[in-house]
One Martini backbone bead per residue (centre of mass of N, CA, C, O) as a GRO file, in nm:
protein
  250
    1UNK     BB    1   0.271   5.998  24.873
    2UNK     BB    2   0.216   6.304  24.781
    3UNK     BB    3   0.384   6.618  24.809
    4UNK     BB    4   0.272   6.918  24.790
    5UNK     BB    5   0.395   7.214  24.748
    6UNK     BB    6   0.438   7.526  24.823
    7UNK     BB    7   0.226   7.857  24.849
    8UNK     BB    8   0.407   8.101  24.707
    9UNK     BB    9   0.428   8.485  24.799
   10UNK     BB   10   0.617   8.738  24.588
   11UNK     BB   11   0.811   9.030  24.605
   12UNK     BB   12   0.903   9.281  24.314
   13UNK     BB   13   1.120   9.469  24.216
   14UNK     BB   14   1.098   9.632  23.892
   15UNK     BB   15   1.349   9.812  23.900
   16UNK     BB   16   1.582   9.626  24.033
   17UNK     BB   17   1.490   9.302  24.068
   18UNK     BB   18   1.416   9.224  24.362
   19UNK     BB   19   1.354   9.046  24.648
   20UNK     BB   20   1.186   9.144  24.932
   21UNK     BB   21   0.957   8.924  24.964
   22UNK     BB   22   0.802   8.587  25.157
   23UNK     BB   23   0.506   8.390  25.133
   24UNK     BB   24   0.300   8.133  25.304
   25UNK     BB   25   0.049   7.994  25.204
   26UNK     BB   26  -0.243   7.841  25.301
   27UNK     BB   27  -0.392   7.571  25.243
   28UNK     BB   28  -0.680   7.705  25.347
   29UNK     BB   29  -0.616   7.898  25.093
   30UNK     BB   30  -0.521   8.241  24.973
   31UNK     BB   31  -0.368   8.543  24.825
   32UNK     BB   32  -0.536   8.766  24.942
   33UNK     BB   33  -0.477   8.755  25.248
   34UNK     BB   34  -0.139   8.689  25.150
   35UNK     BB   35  -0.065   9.018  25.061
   36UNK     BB   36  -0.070   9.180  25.326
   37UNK     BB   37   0.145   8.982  25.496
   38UNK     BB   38   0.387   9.064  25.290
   39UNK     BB   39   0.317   9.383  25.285
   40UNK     BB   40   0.414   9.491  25.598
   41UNK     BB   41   0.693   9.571  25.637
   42UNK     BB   42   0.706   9.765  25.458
   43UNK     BB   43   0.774  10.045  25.310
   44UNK     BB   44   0.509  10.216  25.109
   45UNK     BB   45   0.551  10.485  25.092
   46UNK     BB   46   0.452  10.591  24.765
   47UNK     BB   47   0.412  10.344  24.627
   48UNK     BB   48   0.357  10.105  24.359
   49UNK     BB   49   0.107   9.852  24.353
   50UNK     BB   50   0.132   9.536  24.162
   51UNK     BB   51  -0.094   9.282  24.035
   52UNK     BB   52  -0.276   9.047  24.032
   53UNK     BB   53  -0.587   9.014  23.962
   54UNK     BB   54  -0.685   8.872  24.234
   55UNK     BB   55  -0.645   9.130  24.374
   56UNK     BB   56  -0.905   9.282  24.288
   57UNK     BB   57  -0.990   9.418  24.570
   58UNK     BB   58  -1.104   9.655  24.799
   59UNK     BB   59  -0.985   9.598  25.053
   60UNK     BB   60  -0.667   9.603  24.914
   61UNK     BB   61  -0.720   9.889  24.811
   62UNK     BB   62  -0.720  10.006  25.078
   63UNK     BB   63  -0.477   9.918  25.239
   64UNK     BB   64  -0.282  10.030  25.031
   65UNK     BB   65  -0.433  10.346  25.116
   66UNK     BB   66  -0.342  10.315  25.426
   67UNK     BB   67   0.006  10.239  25.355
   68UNK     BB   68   0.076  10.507  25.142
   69UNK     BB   69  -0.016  10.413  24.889
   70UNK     BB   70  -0.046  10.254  24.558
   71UNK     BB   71  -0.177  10.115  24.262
   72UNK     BB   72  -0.258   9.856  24.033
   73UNK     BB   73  -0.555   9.709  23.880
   74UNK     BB   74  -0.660   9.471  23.753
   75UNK     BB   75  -0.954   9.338  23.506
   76UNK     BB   76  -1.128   9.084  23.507
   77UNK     BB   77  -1.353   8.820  23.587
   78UNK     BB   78  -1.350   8.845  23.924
   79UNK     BB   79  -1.483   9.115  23.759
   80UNK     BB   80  -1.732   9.102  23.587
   81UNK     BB   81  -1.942   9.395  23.646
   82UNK     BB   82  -1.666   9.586  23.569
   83UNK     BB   83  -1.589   9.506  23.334
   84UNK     BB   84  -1.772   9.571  23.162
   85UNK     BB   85  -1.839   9.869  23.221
   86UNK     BB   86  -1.554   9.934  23.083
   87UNK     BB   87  -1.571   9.851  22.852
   88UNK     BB   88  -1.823  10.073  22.765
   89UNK     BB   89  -1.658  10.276  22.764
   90UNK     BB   90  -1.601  10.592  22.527
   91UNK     BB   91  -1.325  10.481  22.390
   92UNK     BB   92  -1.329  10.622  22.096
   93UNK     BB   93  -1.312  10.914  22.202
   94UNK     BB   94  -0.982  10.823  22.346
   95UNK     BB   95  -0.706  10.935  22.310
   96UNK     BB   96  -0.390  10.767  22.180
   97UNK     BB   97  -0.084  10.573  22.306
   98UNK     BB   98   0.171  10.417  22.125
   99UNK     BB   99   0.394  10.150  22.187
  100UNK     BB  100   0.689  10.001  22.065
  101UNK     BB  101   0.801   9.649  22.062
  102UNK     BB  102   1.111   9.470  22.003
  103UNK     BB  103   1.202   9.131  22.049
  104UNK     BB  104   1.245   8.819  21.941
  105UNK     BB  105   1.086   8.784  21.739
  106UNK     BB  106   0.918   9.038  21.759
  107UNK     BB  107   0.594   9.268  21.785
  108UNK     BB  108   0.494   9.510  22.003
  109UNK     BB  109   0.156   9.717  22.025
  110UNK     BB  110   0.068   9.960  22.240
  111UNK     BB  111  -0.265  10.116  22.325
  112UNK     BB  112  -0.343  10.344  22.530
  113UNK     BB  113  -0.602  10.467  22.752
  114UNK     BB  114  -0.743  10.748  22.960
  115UNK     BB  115  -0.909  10.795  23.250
  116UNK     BB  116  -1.162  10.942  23.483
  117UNK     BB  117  -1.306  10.802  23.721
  118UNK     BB  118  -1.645  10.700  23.777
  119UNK     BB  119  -1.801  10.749  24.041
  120UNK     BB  120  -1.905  10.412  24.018
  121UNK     BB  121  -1.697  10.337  24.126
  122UNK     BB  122  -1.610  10.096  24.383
  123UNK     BB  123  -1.325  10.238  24.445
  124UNK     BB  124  -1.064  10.278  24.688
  125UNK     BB  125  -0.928  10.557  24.507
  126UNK     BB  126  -1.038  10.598  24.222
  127UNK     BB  127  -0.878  10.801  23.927
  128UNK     BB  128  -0.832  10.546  23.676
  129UNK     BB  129  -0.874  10.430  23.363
  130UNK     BB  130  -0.709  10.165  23.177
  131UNK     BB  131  -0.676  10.071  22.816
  132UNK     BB  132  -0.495   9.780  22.690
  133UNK     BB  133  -0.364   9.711  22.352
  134UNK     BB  134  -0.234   9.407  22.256
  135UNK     BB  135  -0.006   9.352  21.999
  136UNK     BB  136   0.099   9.046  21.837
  137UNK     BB  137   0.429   8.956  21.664
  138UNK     BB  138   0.493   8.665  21.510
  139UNK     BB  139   0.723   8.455  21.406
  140UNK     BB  140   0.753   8.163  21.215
  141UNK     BB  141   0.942   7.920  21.151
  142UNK     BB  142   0.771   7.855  20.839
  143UNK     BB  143   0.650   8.108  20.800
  144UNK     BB  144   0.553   8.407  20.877
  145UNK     BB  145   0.251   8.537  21.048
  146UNK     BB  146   0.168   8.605  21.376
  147UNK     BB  147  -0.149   8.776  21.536
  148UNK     BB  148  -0.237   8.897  21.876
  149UNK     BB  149  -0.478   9.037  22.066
  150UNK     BB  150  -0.523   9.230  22.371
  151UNK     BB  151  -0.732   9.330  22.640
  152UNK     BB  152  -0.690   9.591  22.911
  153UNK     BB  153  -0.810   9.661  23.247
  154UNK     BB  154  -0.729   9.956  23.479
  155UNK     BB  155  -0.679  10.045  23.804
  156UNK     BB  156  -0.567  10.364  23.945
  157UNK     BB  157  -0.446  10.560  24.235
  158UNK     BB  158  -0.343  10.802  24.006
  159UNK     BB  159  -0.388  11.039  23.854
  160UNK     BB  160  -0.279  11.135  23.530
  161UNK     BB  161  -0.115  11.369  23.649
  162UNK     BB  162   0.096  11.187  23.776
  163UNK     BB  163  -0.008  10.919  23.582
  164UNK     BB  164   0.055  10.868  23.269
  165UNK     BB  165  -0.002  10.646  23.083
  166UNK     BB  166   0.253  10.533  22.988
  167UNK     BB  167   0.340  10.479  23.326
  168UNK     BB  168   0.129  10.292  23.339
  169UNK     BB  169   0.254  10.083  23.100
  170UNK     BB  170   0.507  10.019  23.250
  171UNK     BB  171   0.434   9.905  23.500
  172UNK     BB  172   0.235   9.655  23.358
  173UNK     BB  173   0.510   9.539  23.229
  174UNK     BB  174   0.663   9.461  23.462
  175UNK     BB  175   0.457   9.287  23.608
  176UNK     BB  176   0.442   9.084  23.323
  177UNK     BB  177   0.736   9.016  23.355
  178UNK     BB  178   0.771   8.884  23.642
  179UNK     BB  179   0.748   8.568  23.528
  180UNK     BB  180   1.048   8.579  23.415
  181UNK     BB  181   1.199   8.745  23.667
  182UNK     BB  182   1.108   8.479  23.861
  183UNK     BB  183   0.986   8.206  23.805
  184UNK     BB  184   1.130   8.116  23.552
  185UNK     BB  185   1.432   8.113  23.699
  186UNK     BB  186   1.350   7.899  23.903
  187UNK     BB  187   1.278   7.699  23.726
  188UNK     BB  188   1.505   7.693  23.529
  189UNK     BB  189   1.771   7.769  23.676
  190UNK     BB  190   1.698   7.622  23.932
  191UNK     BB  191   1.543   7.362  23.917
  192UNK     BB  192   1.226   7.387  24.133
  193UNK     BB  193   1.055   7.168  24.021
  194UNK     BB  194   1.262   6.893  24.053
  195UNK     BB  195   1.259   6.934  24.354
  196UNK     BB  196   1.291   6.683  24.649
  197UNK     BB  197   1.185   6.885  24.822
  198UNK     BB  198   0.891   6.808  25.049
  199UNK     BB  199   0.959   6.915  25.383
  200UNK     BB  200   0.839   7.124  25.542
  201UNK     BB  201   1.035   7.432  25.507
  202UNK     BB  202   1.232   7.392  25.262
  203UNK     BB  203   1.094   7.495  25.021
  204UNK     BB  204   1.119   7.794  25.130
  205UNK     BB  205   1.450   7.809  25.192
  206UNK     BB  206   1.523   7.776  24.918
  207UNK     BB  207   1.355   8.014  24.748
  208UNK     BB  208   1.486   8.237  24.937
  209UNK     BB  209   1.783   8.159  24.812
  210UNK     BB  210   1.727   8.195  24.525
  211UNK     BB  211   1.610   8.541  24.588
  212UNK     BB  212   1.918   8.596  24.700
  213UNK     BB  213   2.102   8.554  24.444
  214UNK     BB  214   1.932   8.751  24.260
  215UNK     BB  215   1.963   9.000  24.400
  216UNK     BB  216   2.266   8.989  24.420
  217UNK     BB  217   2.314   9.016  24.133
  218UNK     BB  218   2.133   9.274  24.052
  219UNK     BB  219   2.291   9.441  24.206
  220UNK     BB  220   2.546   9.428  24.101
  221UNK     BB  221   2.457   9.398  23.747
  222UNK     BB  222   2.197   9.445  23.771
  223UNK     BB  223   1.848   9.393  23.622
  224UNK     BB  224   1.981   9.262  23.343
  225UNK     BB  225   2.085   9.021  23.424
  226UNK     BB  226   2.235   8.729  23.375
  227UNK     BB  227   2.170   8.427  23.588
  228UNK     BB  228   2.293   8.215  23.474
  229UNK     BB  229   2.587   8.326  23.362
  230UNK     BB  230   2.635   8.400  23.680
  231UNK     BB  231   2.600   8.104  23.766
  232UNK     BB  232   2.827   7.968  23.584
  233UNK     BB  233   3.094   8.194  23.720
  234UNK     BB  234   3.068   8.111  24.000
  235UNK     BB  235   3.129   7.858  23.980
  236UNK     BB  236   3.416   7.873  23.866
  237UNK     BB  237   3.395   8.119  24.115
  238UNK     BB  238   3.319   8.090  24.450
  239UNK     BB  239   3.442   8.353  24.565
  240UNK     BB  240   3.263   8.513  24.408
  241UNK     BB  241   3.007   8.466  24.613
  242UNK     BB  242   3.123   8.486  24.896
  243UNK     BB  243   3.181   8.818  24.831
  244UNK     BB  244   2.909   8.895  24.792
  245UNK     BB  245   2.769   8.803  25.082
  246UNK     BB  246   3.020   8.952  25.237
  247UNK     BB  247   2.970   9.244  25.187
  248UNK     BB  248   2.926   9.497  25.250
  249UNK     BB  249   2.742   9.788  25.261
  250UNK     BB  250   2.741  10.122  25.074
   0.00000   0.00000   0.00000
């Protein structure tokens, strides 16, 4: 009989990369529920919280602005009514900023446009629509390029004098790196998916200590550290991950 691995929820603060948060989903659940329980600890007065769609809930919006934060929420397809009625809007009269990222044989470019969000709208706090166009222009090995286009609409709790377009595209795209700078890692340099710890809670404090080295690093080195580099080096000097562990705080 195989045991499915613990459906854990993480939270990654997108300025440091560090990982604040660790909860485990409930098996007879799912991360709805276990999103307020992530996010109690935190002190989030003033805070921007970004989740996957699956968070776009009235409910979780509530939450997130009755502990003093702010939202930004995708609106996919598990909220299909309000889905249409964004696409809806006459987004073609309202001005657009473009915004060009070119990296590792891609060239990445964001078209931002936002509204102040319409009366209609039922989500508690919701104060505009951010509407980002990502086209996406990739090298092939063979020669050639493909261009691939996504768009995506988004509902934020600070109106757009607080948050201009820009800023919450800067938000979105932390969001969606998130499993670069997160999964990525630990499935691929600390090699997650195959490990044999699945009994008890195992799993759990193996992930947590994952996330402390993580976190640890990037405090050190930046949150730009290459993850691997630094524990490829660490392995070699032993006593410098000893002294990063046991550093008082600055």
């Amino acid at each position: 009989m195989t045991t499915r691995p613990p459906h854990l929820l993480a939270a990654l603060d997108q300025a440091s990369g560090v990982v604040v948060g660790q909860r485990r989903v409930s098996d007879k659940s799912n991360e709805i529920p276990a999103l307020p329980e992530l996010l109690a600890p935190l002190d989030l007065d003033g805070a921007v919280v970004t989740t996957d769609a699956m968070h776009t809930q009235r409910g979780t919006a509530q939450w997130i602005i009755s502990r003093g934060a702010h939202y930004l929420l995708t609106v996919k397809d598990n909220q299909p009514g309000l889905k249409r009625e964004l696409e809806r809007l006459p987004w073609k009269d309202v001005p657009s900023i473009s915004v060009p990222d070119g990296s590792h044989g891609r060239r990445v470019r964001r078209t931002i446009k936002a509204v102040e969000a319409p009366a209609w709208i039922d989500f508690p706090g919701a104060a505009q629509v951010i509407r980002i166009r990502r086209t996406r222009t990739v090298n092939k090995r063979g020669g050639g390029r493909r261009t691939t286009t996504e768009v995506v609409h988004l509902i934020c709790s600070l109106p757009p004098t607080d948050a201009p377009p820009e800023q919450v595209a800067s938000w979105a795209r932390g969001h969606w790196a998130i499993e670069n700078r997160l999964h990525w890692v630990r499935d691929v340099v600390f090699d997650e998916d195959r490990h044999q710890l699945r009994t008890a809670n195992g799993p759990q404090v193996m992930a947590a200590l994952r996330n402390l080295a993580i976190s640890l690093i990037r405090l050190l080195h930046g949150p730009a550290a290459s993850i691997a580099a630094t524990t490829r080096a660490m392995a070699r000097r032993p006593r410098r991950a000893i002294d990063l562990i046991t550093r008082p705080p600055q």
